[in-house]
N, C-alpha and C positions, 0 to 999 in steps of 0.2 A: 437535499444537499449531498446524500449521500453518490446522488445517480454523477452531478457536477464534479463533486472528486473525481469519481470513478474516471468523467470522460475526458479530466483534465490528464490524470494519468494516460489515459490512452492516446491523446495528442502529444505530451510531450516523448513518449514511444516511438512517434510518428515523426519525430524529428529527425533529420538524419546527421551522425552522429558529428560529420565536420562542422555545424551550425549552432553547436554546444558550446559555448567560449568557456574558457577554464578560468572560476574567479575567484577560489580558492583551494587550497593542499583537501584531498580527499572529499571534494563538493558532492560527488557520486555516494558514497553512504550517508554522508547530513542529509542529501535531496531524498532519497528513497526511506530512510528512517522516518525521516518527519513526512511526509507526505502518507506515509501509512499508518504515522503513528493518528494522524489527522482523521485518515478514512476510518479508522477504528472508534475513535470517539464519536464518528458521525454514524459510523452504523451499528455500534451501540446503544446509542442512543436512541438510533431509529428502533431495534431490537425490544429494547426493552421496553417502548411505547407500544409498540407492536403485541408484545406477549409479557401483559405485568408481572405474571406468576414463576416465569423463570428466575432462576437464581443468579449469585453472583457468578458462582464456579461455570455455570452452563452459558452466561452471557460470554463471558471471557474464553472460554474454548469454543465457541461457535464463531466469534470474532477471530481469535487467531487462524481460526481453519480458513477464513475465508480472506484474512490479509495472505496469508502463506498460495491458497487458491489464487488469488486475484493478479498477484505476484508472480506465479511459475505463467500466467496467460501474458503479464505484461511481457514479461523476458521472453516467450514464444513469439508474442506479436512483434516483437524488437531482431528479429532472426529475418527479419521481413525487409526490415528498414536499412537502408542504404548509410554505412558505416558506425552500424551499432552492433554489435550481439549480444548472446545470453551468457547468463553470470549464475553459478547454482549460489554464490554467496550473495549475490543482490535479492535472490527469494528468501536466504537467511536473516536477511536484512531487514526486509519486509516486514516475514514475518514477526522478528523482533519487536519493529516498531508496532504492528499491528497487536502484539499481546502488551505491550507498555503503554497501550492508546485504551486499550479495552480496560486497564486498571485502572485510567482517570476519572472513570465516571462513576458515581458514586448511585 
């Protein structure tokens, strides 16, 4: 599931940016909050299946490094795409969502 997030984020990257219809006030930080806050519960989860013995502290900063990672590649591969660019607060954004997503999982 985690791999699905991932390549969903990267398709919609690949959108270019006039095909984005505007359907509500600040849709750009709700869409990126939650879609990271998403990727984070799903690779925490995977994380922690993965390696039982880690903790919480170490599940949750290994998670944010790689929402905040995943994040600065989406907005690089977005430098690419035809009426998008990069936003250093959309990887703020991210990574926000991706340490609020690493907290839900218990």
């Amino acid at each position: 599931m985690v791999f699905v997030c991932m390549g969903f984020i990267f398709y919609m990257g690949s959108v270019p940016g006039s095909n984005v219809p505007p359907l509500f006030p600040y849709q750009d930080i709700v869409y990126h909050f939650m879609i990271y806050l998403i990727l984070a519960v799903l690779f925490s989860r995977a994380l922690k299946n993965t390696y039982p013995k880690l903790k919480k502290r170490e599940l949750v900063i290994i998670t944010a490094i790689f929402a905040v990672l995943y994040g600065a590649s989406d907005e690089l591969h977005q430098l690419f795409t035809p009426g998008r660019s990069a936003a250093f607060s959309d990887v703020l954004i991210d990574g926000l969502g991706g340490f609020i997503g690493s907290l839900l999982l218990r």
